[in-house]
N, CA, C and O atoms as a Tinker XYZ file with bonds, in Angstrom:
   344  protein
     1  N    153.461000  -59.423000  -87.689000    73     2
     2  CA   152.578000  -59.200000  -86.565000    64     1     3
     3  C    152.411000  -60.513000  -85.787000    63     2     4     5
     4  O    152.060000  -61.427000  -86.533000    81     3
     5  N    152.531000  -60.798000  -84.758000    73     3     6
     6  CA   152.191000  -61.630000  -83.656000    64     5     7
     7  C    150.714000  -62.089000  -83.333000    63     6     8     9
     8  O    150.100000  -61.668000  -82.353000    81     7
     9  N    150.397000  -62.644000  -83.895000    73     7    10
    10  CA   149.362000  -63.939000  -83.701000    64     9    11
    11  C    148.992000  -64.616000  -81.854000    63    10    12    13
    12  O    149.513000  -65.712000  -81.644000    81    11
    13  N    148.369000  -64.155000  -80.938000    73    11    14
    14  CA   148.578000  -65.542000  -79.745000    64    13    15
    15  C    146.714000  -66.290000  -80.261000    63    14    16    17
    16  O    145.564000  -65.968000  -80.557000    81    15
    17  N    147.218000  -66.914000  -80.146000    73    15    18
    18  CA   146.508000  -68.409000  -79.820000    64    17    19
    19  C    145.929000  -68.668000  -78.706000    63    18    20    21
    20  O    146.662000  -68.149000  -77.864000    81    19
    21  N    145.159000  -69.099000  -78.240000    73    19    22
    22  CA   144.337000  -70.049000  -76.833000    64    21    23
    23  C    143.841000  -70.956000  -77.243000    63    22    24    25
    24  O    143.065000  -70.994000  -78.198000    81    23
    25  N    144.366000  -72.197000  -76.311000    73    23    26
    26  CA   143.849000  -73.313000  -76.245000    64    25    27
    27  C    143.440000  -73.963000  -75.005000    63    26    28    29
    28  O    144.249000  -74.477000  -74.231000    81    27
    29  N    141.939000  -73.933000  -74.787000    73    27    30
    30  CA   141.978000  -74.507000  -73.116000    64    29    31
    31  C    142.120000  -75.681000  -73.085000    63    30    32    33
    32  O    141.678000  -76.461000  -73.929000    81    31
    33  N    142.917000  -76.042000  -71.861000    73    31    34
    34  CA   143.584000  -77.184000  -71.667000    64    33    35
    35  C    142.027000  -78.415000  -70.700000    63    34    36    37
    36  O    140.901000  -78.069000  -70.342000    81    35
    37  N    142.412000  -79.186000  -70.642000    73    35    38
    38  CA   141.303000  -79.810000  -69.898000    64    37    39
    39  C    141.864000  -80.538000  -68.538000    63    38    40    41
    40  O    142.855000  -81.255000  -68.395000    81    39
    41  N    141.029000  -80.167000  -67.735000    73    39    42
    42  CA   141.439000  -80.684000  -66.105000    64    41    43
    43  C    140.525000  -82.573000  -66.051000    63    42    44    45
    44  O    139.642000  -83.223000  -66.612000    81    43
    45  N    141.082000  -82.624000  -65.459000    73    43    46
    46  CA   140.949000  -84.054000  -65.426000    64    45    47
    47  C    139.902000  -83.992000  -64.208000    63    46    48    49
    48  O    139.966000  -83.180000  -63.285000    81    47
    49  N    138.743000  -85.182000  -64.396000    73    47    50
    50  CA   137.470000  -85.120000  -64.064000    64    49    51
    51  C    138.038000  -85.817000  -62.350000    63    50    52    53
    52  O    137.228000  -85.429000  -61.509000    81    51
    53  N    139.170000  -86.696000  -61.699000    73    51    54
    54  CA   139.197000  -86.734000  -61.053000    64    53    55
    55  C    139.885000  -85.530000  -60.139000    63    54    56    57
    56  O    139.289000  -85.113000  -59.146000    81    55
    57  N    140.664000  -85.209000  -60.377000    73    55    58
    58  CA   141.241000  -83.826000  -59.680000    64    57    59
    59  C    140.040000  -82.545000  -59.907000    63    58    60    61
    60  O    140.058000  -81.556000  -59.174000    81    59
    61  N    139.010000  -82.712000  -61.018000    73    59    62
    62  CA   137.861000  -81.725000  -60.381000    64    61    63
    63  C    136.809000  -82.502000  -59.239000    63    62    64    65
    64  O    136.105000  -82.014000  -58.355000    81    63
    65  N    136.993000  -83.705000  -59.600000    73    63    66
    66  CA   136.177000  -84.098000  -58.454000    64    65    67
    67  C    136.709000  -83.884000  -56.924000    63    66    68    69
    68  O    136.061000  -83.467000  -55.964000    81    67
    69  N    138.078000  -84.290000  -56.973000    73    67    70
    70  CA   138.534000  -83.834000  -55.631000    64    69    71
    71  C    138.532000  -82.582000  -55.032000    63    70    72    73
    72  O    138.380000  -82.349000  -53.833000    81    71
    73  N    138.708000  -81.793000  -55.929000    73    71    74
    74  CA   138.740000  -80.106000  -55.366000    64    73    75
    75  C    137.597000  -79.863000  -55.146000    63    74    76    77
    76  O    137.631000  -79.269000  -54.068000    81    75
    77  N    136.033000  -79.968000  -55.637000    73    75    78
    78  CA   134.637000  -80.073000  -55.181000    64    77    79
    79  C    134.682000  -80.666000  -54.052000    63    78    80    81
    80  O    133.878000  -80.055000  -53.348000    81    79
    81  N    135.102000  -81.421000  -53.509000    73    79    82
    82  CA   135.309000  -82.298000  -52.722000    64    81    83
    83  C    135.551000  -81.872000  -51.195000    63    82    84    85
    84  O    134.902000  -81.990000  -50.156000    81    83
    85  N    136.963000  -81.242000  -51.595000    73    83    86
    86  CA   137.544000  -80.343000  -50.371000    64    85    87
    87  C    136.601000  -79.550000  -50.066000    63    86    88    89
    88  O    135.995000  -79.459000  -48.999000    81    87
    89  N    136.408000  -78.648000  -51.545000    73    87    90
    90  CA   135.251000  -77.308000  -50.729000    64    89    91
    91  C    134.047000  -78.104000  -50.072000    63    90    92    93
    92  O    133.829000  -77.734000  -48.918000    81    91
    93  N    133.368000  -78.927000  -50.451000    73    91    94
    94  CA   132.158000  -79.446000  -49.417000    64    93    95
    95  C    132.820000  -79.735000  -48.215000    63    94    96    97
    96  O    132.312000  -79.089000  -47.299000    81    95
    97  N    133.468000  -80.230000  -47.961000    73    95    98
    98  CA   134.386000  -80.472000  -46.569000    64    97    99
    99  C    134.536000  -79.427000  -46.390000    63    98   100   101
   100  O    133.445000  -79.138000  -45.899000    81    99
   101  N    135.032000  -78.637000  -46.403000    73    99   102
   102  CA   135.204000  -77.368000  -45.782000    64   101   103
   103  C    134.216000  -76.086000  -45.687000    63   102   104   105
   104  O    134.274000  -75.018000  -45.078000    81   103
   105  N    133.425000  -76.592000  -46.434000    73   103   106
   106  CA   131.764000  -75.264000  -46.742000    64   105   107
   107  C    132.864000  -73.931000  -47.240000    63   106   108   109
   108  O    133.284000  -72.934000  -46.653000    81   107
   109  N    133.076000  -74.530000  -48.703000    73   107   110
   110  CA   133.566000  -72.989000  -49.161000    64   109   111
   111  C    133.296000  -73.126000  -50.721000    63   110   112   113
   112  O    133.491000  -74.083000  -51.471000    81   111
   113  N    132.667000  -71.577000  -51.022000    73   111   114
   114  CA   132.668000  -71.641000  -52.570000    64   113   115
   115  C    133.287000  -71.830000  -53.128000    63   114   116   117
   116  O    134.363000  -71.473000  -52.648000    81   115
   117  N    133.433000  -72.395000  -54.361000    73   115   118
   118  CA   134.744000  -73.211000  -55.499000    64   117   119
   119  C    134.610000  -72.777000  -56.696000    63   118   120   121
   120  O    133.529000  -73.134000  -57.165000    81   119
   121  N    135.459000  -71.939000  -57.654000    73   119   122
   122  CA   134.882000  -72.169000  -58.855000    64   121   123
   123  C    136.373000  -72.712000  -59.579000    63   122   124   125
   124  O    137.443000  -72.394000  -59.061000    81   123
   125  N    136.330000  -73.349000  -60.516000    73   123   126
   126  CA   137.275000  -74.119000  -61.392000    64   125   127
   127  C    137.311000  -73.515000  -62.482000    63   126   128   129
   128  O    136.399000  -73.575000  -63.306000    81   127
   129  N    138.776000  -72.598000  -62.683000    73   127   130
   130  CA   138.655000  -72.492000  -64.155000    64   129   131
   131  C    139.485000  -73.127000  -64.830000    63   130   132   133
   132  O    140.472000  -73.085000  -64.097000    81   131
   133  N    139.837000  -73.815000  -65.920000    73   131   134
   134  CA   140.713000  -74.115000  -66.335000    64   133   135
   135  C    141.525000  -73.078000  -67.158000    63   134   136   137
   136  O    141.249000  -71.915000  -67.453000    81   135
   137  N    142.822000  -73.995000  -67.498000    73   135   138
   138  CA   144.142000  -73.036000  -67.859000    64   137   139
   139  C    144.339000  -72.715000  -69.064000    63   138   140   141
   140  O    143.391000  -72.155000  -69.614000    81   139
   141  N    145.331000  -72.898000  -69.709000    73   139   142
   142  CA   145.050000  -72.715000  -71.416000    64   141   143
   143  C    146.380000  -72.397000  -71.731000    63   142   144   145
   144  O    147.299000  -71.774000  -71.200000    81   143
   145  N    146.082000  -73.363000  -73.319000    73   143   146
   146  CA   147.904000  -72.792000  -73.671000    64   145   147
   147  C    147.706000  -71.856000  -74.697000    63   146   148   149
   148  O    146.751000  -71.802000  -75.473000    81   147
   149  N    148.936000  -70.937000  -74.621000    73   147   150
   150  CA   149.148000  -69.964000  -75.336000    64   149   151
   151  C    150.158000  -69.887000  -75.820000    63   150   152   153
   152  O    151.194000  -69.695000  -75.184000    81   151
   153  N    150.062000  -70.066000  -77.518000    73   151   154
   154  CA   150.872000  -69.849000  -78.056000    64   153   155
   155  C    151.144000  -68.464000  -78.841000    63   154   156   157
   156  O    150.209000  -67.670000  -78.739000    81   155
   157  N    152.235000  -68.029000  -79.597000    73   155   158
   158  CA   152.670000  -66.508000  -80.123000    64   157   159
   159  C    152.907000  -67.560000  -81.472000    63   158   160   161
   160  O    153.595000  -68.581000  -81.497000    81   159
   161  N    152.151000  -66.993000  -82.504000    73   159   162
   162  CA   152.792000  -67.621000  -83.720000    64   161   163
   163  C    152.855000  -66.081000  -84.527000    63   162   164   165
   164  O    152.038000  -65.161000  -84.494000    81   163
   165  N    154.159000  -66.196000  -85.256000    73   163   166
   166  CA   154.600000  -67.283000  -85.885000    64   165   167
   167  C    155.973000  -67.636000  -85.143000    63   166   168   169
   168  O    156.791000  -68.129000  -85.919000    81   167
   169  N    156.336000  -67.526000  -84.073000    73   167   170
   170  CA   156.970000  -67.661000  -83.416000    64   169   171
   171  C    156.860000  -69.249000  -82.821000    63   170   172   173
   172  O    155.706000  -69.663000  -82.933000    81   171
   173  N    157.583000  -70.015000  -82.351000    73   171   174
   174  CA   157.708000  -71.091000  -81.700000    64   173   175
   175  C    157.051000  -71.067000  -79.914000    63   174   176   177
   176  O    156.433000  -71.989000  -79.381000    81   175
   177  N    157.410000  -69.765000  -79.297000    73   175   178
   178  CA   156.680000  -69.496000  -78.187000    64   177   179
   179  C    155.548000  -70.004000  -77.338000    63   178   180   181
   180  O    154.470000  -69.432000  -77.500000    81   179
   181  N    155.597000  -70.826000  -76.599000    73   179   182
   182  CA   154.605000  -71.307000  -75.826000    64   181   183
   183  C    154.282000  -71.187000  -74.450000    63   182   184   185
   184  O    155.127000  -71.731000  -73.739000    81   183
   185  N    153.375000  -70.676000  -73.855000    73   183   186
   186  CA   153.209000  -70.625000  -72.339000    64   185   187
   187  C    151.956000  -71.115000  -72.071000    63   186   188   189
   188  O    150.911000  -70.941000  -72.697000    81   187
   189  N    152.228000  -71.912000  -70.811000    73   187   190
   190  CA   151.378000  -72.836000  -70.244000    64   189   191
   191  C    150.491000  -72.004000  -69.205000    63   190   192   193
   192  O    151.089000  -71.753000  -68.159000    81   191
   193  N    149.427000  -71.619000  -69.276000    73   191   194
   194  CA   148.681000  -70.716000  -67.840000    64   193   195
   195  C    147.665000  -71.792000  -67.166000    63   194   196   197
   196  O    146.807000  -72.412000  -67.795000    81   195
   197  N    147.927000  -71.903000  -65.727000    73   195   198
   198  CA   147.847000  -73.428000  -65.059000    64   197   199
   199  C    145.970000  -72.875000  -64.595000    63   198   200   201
   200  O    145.338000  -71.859000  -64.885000    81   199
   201  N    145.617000  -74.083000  -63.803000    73   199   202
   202  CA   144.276000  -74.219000  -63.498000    64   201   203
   203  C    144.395000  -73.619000  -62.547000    63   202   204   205
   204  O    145.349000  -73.681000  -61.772000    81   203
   205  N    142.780000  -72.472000  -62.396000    73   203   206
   206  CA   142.978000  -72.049000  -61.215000    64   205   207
   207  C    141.673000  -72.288000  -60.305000    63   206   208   209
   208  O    140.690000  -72.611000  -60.972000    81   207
   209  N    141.520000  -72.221000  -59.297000    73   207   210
   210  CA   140.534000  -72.035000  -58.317000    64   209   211
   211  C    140.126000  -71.321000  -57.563000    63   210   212   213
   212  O    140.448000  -71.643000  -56.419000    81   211
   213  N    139.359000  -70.191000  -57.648000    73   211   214
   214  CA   138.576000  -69.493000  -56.937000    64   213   215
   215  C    137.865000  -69.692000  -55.640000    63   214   216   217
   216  O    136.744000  -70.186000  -55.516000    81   215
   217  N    138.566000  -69.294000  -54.780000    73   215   218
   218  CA   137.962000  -69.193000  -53.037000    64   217   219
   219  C    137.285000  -68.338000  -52.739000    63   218   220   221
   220  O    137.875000  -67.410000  -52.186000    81   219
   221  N    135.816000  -68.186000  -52.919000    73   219   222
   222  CA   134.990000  -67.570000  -52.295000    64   221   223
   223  C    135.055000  -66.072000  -53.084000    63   222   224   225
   224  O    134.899000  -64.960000  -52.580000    81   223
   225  N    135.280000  -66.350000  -54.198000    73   223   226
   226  CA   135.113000  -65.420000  -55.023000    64   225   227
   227  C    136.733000  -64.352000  -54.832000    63   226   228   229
   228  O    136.899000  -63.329000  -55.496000    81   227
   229  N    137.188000  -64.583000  -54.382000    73   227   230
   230  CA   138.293000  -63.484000  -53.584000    64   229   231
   231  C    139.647000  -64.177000  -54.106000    63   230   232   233
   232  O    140.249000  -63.833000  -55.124000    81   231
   233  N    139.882000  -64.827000  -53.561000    73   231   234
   234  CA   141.388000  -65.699000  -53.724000    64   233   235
   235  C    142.030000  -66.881000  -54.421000    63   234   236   237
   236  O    141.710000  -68.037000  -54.141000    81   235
   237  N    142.764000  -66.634000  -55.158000    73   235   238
   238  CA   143.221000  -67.648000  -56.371000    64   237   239
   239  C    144.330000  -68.874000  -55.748000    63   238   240   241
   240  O    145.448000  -68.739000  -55.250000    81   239
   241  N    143.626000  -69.921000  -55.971000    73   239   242
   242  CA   145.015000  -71.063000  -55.585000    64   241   243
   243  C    145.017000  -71.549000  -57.253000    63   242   244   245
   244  O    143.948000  -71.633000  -57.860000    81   243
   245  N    146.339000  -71.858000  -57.919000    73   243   246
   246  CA   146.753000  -71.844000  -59.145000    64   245   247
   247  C    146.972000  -73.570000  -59.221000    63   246   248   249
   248  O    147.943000  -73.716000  -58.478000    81   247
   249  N    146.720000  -74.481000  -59.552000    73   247   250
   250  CA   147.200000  -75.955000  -59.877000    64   249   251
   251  C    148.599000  -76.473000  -60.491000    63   250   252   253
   252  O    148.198000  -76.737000  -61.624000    81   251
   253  N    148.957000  -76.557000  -60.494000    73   251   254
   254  CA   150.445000  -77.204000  -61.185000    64   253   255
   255  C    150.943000  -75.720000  -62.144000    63   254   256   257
   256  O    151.088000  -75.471000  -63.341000    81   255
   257  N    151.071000  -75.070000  -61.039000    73   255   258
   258  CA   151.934000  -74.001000  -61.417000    64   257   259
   259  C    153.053000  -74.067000  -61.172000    63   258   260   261
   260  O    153.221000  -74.555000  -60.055000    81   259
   261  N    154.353000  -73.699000  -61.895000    73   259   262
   262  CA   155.904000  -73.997000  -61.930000    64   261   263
   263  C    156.408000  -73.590000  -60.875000    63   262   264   265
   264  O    157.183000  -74.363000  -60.311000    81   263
   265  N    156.173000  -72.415000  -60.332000    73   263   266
   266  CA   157.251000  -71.709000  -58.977000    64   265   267
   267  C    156.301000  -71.971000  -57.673000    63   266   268   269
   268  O    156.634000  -71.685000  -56.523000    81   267
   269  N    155.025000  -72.583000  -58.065000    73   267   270
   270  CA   154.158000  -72.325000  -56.102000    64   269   271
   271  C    153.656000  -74.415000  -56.658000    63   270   272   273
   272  O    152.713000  -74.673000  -57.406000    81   271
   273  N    154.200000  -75.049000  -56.290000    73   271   274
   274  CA   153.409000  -76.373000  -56.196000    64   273   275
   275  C    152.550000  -76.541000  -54.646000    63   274   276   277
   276  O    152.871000  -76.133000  -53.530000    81   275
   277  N    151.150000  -77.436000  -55.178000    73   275   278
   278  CA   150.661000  -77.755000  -54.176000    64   277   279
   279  C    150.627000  -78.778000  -54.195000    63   278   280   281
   280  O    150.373000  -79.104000  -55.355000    81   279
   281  N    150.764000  -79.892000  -53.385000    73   279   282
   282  CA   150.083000  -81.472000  -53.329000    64   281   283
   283  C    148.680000  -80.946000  -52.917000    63   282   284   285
   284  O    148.394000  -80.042000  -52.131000    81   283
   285  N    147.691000  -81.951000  -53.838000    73   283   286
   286  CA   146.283000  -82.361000  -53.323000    64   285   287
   287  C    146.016000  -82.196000  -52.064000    63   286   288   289
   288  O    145.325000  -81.267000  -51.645000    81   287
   289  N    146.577000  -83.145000  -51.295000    73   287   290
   290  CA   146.248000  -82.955000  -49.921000    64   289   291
   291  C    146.865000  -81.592000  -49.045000    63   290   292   293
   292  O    146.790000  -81.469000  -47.822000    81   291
   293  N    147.319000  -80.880000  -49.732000    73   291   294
   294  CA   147.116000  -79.441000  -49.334000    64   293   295
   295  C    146.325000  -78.871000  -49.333000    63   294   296   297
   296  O    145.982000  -78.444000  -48.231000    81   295
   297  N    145.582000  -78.513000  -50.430000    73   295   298
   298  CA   144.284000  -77.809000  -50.344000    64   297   299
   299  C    143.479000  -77.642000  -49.746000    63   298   300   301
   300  O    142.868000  -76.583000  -49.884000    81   299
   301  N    142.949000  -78.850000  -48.515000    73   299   302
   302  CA   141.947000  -78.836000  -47.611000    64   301   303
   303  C    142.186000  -77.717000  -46.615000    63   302   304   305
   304  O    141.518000  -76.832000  -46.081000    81   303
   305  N    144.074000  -78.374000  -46.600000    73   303   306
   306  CA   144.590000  -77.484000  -45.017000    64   305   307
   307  C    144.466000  -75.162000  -45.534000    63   306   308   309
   308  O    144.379000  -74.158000  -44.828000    81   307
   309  N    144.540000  -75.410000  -47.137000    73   307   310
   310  CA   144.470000  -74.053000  -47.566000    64   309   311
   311  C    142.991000  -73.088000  -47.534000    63   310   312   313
   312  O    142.549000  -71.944000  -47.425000    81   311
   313  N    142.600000  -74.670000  -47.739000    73   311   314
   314  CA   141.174000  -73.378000  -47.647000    64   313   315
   315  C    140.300000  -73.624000  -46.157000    63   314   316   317
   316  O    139.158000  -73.179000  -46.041000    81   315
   317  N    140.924000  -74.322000  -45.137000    73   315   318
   318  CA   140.794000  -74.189000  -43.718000    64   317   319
   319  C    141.383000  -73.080000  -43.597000    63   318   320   321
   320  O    140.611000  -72.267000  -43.089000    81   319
   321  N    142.293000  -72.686000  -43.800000    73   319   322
   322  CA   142.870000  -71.601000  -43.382000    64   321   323
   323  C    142.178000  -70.067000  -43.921000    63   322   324   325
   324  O    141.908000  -68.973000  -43.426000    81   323
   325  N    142.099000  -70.667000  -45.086000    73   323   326
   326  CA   141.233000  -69.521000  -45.941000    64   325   327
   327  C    139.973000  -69.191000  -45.306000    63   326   328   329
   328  O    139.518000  -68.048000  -45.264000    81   327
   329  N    139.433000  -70.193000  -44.824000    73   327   330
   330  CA   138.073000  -69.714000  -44.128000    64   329   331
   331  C    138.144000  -69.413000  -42.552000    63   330   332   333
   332  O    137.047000  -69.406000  -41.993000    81   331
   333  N    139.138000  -69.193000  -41.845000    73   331   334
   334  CA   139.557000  -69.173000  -40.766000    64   333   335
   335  C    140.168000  -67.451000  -41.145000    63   334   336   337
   336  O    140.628000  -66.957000  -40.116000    81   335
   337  N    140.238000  -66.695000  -42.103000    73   335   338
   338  CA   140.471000  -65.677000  -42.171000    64   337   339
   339  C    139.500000  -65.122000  -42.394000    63   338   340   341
   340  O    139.613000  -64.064000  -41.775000    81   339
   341  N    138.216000  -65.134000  -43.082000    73   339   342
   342  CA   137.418000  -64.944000  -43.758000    64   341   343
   343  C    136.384000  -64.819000  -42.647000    63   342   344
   344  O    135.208000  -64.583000  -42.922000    81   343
């Protein structure tokens, strides 16, 4: 039988400070969750599920996720935009 595991990973106090950051600059709700690794034992299997951030309760921007990267200084221009839809 297959075992998974969680382990939350920890975001680093300056990259949460910056993303608080943006949202006050921009007047938008923020919530930070962090990611967590998951492992399948007894299997070797590991997957990484990245940090995410919550826009206004509605919309997920993901942190150092493998197929969508953001630079930092993206985010401001994302959730300008985000609130420009909204």
């Amino acid at each position: 039988m297959i075992k998974i595991i969680k382990k939350e990973l920890n975001i680093r106090p300056y990259l949460k400070k910056k993303i608080m950051w943006a949202g006050k600059y921009t007047n938008i709700n923020i919530e930070v969750i962090k990611g967590n690794l998951i492992r399948l034992e007894p299997t070797n299997m590991t997957y990484i599920e990245s940090h995410k951030v919550i826009i206004n309760g509605k919309d997920i921007f993901c942190i150092n996720e493998l197929n969508n990267q953001f630079r930092l200084c993206e985010l401001i221009h994302y959730f300008k935009k985000t609130k420009s839809i909204l």
